[in-house]
TIRO-2110 file (N, C-alpha, C; in Angstrom, 1 decimal):
// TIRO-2110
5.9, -7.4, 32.3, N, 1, A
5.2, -6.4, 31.6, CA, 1, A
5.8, -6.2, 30.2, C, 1, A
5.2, -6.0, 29.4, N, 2, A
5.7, -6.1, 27.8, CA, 2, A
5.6, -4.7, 27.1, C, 2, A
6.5, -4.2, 27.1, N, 3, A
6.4, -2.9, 26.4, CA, 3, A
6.7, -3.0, 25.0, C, 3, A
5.9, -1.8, 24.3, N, 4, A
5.7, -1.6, 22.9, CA, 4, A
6.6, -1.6, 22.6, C, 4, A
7.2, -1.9, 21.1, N, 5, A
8.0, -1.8, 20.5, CA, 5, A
8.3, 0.1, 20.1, C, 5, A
9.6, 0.7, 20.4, N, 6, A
9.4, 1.7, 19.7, CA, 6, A
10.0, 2.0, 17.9, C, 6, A
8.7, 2.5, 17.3, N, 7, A
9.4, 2.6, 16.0, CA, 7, A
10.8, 3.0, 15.6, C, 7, A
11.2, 2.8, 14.9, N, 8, A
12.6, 3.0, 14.2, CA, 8, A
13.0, 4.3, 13.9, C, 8, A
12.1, 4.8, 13.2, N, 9, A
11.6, 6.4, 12.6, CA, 9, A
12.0, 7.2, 13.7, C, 9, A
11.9, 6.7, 15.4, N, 10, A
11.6, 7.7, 16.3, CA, 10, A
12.9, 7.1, 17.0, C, 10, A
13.9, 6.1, 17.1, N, 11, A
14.6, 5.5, 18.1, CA, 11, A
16.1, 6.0, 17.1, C, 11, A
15.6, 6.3, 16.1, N, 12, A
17.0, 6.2, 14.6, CA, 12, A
16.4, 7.1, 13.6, C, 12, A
16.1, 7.8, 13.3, N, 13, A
15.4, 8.5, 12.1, CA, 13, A
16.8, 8.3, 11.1, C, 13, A
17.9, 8.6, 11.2, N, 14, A
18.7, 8.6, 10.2, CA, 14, A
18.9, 6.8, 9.7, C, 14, A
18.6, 5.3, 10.1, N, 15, A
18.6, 4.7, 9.7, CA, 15, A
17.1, 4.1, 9.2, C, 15, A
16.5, 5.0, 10.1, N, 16, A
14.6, 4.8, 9.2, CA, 16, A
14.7, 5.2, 7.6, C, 16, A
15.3, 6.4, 7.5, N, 17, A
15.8, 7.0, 5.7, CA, 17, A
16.8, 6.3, 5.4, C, 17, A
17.8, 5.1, 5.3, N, 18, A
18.1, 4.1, 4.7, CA, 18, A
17.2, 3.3, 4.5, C, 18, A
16.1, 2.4, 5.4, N, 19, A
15.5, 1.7, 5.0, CA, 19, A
14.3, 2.1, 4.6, C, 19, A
13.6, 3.6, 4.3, N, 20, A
12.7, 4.5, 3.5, CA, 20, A
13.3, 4.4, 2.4, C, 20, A
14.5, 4.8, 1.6, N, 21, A
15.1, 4.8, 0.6, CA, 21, A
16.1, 4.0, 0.2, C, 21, A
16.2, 2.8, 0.1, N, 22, A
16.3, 1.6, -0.5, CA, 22, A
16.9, 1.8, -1.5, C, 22, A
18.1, 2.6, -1.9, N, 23, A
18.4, 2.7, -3.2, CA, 23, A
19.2, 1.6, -4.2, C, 23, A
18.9, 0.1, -3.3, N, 24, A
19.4, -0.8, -4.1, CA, 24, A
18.9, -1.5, -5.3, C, 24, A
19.5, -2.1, -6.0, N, 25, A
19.0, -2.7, -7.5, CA, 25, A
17.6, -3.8, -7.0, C, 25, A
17.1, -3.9, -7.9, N, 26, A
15.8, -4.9, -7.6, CA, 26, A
15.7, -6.8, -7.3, C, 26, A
17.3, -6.9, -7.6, N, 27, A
17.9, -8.1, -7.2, CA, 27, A
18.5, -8.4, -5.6, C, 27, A
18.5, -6.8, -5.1, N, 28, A
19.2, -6.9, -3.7, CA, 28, A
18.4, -6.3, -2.9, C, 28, A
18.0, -7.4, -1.7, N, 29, A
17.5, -6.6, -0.4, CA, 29, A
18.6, -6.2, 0.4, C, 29, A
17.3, -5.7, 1.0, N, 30, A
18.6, -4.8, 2.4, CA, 30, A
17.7, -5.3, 3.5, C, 30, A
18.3, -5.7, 4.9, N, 31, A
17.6, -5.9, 6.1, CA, 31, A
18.1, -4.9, 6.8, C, 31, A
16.9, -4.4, 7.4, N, 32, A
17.7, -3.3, 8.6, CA, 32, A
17.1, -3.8, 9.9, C, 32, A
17.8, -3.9, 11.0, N, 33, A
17.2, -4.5, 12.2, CA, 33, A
16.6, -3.3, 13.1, C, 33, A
15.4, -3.7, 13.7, N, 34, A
14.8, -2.7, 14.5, CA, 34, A
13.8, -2.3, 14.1, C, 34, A
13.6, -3.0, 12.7, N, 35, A
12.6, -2.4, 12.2, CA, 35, A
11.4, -2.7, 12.8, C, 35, A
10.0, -1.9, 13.0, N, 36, A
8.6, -2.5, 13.5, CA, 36, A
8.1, -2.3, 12.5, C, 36, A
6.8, -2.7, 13.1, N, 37, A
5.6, -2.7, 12.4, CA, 37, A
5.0, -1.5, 11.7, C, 37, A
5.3, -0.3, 13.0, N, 38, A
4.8, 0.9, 12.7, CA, 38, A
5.6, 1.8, 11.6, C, 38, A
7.0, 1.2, 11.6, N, 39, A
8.0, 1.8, 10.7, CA, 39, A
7.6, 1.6, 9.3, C, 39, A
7.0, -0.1, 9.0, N, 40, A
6.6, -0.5, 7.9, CA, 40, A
5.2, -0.2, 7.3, C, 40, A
4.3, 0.4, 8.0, N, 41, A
3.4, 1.1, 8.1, CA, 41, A
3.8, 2.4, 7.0, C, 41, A
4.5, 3.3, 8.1, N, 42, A
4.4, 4.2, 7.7, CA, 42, A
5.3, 4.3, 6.3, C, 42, A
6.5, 3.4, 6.1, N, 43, A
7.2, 3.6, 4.6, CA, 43, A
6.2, 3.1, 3.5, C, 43, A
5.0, 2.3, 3.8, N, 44, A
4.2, 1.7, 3.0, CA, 44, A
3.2, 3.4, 2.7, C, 44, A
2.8, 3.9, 3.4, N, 45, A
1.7, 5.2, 3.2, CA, 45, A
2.5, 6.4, 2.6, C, 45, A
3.9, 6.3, 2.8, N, 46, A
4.7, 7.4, 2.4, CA, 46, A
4.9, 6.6, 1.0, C, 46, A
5.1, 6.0, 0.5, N, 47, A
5.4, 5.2, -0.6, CA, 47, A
3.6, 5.1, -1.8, C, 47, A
2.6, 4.8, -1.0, N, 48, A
1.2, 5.2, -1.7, CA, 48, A
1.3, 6.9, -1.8, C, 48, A
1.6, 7.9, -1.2, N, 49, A
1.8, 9.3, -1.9, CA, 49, A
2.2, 9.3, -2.5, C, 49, A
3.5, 8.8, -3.2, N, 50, A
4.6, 8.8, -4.0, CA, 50, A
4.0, 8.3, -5.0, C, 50, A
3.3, 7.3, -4.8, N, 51, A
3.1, 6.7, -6.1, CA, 51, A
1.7, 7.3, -6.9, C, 51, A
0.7, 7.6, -5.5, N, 52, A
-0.4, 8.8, -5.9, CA, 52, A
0.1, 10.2, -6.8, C, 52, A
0.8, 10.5, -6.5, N, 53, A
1.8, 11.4, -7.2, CA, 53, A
2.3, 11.0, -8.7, C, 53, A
2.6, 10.0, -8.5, N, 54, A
3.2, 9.6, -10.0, CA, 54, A
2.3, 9.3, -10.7, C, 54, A
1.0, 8.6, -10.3, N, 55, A
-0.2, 8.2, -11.1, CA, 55, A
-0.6, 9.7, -11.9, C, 55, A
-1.1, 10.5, -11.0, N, 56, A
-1.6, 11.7, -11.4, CA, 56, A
-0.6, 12.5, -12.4, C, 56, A
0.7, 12.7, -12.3, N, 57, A
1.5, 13.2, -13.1, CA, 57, A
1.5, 12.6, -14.6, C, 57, A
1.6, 11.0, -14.8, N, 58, A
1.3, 10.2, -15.3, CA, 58, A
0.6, 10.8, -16.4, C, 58, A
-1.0, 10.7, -16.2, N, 59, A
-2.2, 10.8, -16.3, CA, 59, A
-2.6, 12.1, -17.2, C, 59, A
-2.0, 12.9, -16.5, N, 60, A
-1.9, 14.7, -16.9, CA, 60, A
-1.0, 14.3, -18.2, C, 60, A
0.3, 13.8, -18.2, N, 61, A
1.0, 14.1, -19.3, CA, 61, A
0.9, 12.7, -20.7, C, 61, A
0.3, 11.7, -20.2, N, 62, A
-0.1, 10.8, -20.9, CA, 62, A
-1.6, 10.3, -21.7, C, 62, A
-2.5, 11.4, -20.7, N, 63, A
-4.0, 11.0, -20.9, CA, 63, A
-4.8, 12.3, -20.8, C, 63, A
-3.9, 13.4, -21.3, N, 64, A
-4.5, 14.7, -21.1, CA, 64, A
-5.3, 14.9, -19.7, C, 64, A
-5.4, 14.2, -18.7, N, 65, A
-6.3, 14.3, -17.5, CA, 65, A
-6.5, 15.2, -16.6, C, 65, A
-7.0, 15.8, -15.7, N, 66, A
-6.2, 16.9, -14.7, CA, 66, A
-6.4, 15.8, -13.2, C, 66, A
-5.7, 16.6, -12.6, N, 67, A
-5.7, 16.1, -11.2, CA, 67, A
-7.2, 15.4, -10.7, C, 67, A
-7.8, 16.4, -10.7, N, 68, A
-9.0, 15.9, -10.0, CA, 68, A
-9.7, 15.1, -10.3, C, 68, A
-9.5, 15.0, -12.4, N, 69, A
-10.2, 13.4, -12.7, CA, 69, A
-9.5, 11.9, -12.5, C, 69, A
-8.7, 12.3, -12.2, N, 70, A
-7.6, 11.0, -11.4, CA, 70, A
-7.8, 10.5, -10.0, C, 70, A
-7.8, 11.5, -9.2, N, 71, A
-8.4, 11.7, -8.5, CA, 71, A
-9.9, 10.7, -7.9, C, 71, A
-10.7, 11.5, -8.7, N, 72, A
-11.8, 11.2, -8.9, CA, 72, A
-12.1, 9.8, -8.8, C, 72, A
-11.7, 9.4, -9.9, N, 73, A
-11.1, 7.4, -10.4, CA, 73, A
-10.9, 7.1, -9.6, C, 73, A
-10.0, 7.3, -9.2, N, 74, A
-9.3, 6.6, -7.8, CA, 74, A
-10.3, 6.4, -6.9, C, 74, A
-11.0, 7.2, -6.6, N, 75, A
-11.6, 7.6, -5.4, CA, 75, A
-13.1, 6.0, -5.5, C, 75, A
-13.5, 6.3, -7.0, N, 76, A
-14.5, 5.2, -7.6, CA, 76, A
-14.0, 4.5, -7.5, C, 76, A
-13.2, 3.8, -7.9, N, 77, A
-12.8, 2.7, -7.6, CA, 77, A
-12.5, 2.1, -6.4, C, 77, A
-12.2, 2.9, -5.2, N, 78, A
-11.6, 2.4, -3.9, CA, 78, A
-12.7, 2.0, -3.3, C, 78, A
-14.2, 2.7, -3.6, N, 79, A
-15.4, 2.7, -3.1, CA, 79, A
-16.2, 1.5, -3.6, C, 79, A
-15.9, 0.9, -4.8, N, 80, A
-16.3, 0.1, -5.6, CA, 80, A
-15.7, -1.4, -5.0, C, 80, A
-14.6, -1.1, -4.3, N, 81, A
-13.5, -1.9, -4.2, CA, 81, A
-14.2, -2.7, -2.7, C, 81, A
-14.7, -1.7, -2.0, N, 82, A
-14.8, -1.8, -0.4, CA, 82, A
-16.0, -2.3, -0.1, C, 82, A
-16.8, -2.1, -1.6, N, 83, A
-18.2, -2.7, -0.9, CA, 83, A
-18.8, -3.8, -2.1, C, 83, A
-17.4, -4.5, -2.7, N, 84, A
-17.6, -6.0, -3.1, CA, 84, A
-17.1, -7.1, -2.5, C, 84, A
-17.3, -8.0, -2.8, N, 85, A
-16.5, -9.1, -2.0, CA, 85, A
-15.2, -9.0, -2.2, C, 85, A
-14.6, -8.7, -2.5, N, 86, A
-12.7, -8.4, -2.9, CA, 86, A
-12.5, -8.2, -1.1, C, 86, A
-13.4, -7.2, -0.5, N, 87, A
-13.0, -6.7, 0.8, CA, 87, A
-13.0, -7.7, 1.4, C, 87, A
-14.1, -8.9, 1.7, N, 88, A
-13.7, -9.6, 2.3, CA, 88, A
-12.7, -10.4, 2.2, C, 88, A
-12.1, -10.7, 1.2, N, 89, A
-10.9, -11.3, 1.4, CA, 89, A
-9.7, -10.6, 1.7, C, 89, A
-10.0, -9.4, 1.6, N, 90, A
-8.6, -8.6, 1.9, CA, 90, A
-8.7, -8.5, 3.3, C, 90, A
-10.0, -8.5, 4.4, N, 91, A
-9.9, -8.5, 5.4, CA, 91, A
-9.4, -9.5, 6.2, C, 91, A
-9.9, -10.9, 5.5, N, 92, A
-9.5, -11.9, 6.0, CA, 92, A
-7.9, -12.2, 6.0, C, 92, A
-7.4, -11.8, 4.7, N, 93, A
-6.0, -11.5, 4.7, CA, 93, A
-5.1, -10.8, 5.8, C, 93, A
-5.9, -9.7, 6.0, N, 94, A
-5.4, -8.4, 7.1, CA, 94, A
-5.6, -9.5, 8.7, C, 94, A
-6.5, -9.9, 8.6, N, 95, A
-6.5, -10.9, 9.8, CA, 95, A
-5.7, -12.0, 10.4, C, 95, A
-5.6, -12.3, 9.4, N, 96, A
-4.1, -13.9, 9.5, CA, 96, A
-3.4, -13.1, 10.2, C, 96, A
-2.8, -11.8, 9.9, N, 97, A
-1.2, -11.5, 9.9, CA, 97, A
-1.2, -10.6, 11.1, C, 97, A
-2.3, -10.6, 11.9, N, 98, A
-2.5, -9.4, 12.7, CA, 98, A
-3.1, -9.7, 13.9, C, 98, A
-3.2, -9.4, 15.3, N, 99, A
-3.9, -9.6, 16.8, CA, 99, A
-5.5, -8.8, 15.9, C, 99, A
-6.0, -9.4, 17.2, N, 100, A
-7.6, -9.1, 17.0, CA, 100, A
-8.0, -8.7, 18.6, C, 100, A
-6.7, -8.7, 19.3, N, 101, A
-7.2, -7.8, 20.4, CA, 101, A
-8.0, -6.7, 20.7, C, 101, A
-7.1, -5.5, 20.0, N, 102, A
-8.0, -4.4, 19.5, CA, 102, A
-8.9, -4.2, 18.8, C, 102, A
-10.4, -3.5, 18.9, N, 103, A
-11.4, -4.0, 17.8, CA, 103, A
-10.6, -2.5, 16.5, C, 103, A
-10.7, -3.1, 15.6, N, 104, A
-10.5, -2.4, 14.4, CA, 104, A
-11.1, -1.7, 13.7, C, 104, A
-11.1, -0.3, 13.6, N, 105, A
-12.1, 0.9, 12.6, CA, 105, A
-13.2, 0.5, 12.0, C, 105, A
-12.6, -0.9, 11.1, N, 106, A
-13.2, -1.3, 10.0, CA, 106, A
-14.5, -2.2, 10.4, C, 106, A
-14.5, -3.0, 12.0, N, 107, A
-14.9, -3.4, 12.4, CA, 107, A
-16.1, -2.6, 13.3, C, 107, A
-16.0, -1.2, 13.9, N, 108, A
-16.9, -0.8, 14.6, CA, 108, A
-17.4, 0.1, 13.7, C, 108, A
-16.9, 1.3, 12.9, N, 109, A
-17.5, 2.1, 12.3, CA, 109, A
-16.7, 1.4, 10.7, C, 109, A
-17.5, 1.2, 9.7, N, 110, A
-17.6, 0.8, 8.3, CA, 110, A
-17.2, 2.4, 7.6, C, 110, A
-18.5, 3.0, 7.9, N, 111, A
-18.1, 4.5, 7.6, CA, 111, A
-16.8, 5.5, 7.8, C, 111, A
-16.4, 5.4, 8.8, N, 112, A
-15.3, 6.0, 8.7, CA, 112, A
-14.4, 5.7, 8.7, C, 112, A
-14.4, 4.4, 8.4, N, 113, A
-13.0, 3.4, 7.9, CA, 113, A
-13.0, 4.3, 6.4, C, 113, A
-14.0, 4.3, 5.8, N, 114, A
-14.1, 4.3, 4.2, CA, 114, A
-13.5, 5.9, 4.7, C, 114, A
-14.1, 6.9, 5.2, N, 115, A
-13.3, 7.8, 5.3, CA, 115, A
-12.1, 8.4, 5.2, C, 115, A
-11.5, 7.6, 5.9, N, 116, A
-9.7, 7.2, 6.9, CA, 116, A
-9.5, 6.5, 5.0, C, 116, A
-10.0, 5.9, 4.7, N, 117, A
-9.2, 5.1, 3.3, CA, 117, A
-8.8, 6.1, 2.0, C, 117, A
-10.2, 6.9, 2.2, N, 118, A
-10.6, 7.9, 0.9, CA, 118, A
-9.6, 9.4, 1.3, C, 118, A
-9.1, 9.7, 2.1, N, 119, A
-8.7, 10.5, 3.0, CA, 119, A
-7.5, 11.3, 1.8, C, 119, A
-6.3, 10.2, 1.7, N, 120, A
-5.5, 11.0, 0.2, CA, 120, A
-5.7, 11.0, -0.6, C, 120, A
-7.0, 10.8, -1.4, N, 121, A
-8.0, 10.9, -2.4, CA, 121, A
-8.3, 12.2, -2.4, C, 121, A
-8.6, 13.0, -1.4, N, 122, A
-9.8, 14.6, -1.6, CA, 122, A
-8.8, 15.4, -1.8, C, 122, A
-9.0, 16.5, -3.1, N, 123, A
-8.6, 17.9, -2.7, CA, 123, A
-8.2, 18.8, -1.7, C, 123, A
-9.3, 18.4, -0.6, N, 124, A
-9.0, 18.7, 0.2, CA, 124, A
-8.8, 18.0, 1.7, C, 124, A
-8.1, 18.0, 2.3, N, 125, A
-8.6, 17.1, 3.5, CA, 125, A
-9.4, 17.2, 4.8, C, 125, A
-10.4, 16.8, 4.7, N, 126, A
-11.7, 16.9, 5.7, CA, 126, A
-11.3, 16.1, 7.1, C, 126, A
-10.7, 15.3, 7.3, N, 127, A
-10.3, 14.4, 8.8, CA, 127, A
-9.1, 14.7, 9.3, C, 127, A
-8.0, 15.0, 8.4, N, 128, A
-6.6, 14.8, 8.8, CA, 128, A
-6.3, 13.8, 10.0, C, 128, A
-5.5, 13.7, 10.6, N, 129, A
-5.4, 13.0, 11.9, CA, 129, A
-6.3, 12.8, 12.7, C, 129, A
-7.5, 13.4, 12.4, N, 130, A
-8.7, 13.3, 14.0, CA, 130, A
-9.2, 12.2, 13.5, C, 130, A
-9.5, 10.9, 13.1, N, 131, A
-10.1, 9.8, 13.2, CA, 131, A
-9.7, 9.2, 14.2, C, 131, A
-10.6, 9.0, 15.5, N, 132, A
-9.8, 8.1, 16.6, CA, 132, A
-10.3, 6.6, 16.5, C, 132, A
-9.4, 5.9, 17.2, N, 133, A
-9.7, 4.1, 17.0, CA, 133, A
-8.6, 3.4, 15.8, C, 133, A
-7.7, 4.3, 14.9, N, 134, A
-6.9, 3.4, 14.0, CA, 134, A
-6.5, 2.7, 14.3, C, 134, A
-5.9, 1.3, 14.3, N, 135, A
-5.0, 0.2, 14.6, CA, 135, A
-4.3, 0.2, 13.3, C, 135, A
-3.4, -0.8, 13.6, N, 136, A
-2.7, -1.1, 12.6, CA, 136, A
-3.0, -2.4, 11.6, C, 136, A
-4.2, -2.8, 11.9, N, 137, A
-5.3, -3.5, 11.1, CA, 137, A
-5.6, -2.9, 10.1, C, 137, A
-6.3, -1.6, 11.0, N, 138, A
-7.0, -0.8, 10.1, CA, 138, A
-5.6, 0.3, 9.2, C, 138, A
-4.7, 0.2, 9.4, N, 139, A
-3.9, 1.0, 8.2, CA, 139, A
-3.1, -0.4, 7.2, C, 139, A
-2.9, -1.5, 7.5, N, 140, A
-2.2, -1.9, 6.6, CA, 140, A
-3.5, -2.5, 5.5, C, 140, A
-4.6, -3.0, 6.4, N, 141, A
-6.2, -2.8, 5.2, CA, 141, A
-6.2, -1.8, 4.3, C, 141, A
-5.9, -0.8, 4.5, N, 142, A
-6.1, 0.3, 3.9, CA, 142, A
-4.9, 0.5, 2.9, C, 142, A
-3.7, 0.0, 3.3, N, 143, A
-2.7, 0.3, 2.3, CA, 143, A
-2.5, -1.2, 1.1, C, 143, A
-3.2, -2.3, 1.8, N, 144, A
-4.0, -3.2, 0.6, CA, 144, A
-4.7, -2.9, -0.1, C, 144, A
-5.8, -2.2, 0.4, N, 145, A
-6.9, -1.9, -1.3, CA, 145, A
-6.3, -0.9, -1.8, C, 145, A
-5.7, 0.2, -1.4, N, 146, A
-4.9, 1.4, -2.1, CA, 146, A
-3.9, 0.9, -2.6, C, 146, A
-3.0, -0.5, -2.6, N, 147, A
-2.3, -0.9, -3.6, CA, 147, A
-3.1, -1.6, -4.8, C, 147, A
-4.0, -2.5, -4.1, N, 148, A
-4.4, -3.3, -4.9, CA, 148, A
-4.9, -2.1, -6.5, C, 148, A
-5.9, -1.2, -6.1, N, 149, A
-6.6, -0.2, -7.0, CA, 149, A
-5.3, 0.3, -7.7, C, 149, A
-4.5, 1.1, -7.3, N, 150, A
-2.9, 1.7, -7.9, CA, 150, A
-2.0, 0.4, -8.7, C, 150, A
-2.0, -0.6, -8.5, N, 151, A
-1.1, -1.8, -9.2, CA, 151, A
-1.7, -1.6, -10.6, C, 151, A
-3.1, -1.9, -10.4, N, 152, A
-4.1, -1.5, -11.7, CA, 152, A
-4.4, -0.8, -12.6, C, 152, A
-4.2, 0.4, -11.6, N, 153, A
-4.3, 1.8, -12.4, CA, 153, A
-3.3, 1.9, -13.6, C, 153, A
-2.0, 1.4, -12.7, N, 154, A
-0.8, 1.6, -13.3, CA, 154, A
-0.2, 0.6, -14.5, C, 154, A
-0.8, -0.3, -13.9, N, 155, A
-0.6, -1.8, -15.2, CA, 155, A
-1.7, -1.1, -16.5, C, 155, A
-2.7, -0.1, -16.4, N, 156, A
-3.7, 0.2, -17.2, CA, 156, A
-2.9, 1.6, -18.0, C, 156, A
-2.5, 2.3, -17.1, N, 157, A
-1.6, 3.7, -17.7, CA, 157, A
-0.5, 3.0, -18.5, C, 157, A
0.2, 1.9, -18.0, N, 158, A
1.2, 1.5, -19.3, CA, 158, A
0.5, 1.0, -20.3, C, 158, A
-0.2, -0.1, -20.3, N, 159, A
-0.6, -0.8, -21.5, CA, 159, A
-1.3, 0.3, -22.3, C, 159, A
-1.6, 1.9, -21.9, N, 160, A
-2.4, 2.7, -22.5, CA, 160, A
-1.0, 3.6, -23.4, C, 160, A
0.1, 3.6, -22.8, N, 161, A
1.3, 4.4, -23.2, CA, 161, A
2.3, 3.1, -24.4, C, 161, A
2.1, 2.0, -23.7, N, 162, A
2.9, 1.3, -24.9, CA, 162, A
1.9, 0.6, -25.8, C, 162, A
0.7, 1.2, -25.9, N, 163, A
-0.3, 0.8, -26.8, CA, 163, A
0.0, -0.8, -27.0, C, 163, A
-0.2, -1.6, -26.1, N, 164, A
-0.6, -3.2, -25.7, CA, 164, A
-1.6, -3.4, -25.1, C, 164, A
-2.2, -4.6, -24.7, N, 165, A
-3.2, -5.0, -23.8, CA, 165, A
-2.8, -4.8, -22.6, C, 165, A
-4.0, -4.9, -21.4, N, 166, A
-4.0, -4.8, -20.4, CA, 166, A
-3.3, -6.2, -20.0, C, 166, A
-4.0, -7.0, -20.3, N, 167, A
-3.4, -8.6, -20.0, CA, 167, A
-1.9, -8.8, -20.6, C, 167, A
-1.7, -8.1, -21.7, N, 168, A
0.0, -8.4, -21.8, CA, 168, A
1.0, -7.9, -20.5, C, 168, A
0.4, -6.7, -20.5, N, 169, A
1.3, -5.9, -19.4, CA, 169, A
1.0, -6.2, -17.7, C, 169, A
-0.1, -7.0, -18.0, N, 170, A
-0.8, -7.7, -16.5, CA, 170, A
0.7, -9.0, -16.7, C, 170, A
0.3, -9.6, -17.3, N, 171, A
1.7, -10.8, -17.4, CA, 171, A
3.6, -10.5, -17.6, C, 171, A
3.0, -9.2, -17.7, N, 172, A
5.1, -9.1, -17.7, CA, 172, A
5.4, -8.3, -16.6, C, 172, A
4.0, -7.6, -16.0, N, 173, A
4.1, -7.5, -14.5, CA, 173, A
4.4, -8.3, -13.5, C, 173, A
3.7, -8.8, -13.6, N, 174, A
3.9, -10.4, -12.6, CA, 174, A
5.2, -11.3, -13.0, C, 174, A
5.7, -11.2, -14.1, N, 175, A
6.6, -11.8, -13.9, CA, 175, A
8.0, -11.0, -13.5, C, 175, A
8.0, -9.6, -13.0, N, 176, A
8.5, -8.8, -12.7, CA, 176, A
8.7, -9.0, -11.3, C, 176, A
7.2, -9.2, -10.5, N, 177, A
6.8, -9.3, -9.2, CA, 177, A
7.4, -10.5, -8.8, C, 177, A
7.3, -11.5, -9.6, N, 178, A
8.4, -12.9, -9.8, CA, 178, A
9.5, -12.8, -9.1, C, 178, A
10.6, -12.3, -9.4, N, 179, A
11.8, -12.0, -9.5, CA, 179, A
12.4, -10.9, -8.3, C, 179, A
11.3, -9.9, -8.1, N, 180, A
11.4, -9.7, -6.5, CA, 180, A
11.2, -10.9, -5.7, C, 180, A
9.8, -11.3, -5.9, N, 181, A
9.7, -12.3, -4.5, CA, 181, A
10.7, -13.3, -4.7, C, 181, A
11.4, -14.0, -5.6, N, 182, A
12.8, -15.0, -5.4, CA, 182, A
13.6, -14.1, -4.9, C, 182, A
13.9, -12.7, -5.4, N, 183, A
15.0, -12.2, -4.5, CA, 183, A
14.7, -12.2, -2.6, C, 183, A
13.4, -11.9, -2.8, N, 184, A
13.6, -12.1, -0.8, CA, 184, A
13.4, -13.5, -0.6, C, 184, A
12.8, -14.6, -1.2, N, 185, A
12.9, -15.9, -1.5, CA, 185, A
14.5, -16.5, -0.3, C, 185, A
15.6, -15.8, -1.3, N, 186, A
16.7, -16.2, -0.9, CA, 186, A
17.1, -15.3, 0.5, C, 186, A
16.3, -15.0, 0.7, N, 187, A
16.6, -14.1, 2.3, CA, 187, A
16.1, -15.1, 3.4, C, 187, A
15.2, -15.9, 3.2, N, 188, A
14.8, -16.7, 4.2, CA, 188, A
15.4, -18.7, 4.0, C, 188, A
15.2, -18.5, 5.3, N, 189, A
16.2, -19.7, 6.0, CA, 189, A
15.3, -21.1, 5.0, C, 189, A
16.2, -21.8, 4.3, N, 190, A
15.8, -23.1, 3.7, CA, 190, A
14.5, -23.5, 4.7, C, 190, A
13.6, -24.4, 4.1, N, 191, A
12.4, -25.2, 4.5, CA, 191, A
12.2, -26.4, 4.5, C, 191, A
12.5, -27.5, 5.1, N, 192, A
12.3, -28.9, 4.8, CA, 192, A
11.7, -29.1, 3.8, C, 192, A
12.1, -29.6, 2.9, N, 193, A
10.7, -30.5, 1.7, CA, 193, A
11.4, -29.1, 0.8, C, 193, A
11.3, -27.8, 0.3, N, 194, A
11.3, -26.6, -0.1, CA, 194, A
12.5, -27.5, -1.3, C, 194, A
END
């Protein structure tokens, strides 16, 4: 009989906040063992507040904005996001890496997936926790297009603050993103042929 893994957060909470808070240089990982799925989950959605937070603060002091029209954006865009083809590839993405045992939010109800997505978007919050059927499909989906829309936002709030193109700051991004992924690069075990 195969029992669930239990999260980290709940077996260790004081080494779940080392590996939540990562205060190393961008050249050095850290492995912490024990870690699940649901641990990585959840530092990924606590990390989209964080950064929802910074967008909006951003915005207010950079683009005269107020909350709600940030907000707002966000919210268009995530909508815009879900019902182009972009979703299907992010779904199919979300599927490589994931069981299909369980059927997934996104797969029986459409609508309240978008709900469950749009959810730290509203002023206020109308579902909190009561959406039943989440998987872990359906949240790391969800923390794909809410990165994917936020990478953008943010590559758009710089090039708007150091008065450059979007595409300059799109390319010194990524070569940024470069240099993480070589650093975890050298975390994993050589590859024949590599």
């Amino acid at each position: 009989m195969n029992r669930p893994e239990i999260p980290l957060y709940q077996t260790n909470p004081e080494l779940f906040k080392t590996y939540l808070l990562d205060h190393h240089s961008s050249d050095e990982i850290v492995v912490v063992k024990g870690v699940t799925m649901d641990d990585h989950l959840l530092k990924s959605e606590l990390h989209i507040k964080v950064l929802v937070g910074f967008q909006i603060e951003a915005c207010i002091k950079f683009k005269q904005t107020t909350a709600v029209q940030v907000l707002t954006r966000l919210r268009r865009r995530i909508r815009r996001f879900m019902h182009s083809s972009r979703m299907a590839a992010a779904i199919q993405k979300i599927e490589r890496s994931f069981s299909r045992a369980v059927p997934a939010l996104y797969e029986q109800d459409p609508a309240l997936f978008e709900c469950f997505v749009l959810e730290d978007f509203l002023s206020r919050s109308t579902m909190g926790d009561n959406i039943p059927g989440i998987t872990q499909r359906d949240r790391m989906l969800r923390i794909e297009i809410i990165l994917f829309i936020l990478d953008d936002e943010i590559i758009r709030l710089s090039a708007f603050v150091k008065q450059r193109s979007v595409r300059a700051v799109r390319a010194e991004h990524r070569q940024k993103v470069n240099l993480v992924l070589a650093a975890y690069s050298r975390l994993l075990p050589a590859v024949q042929g590599n």
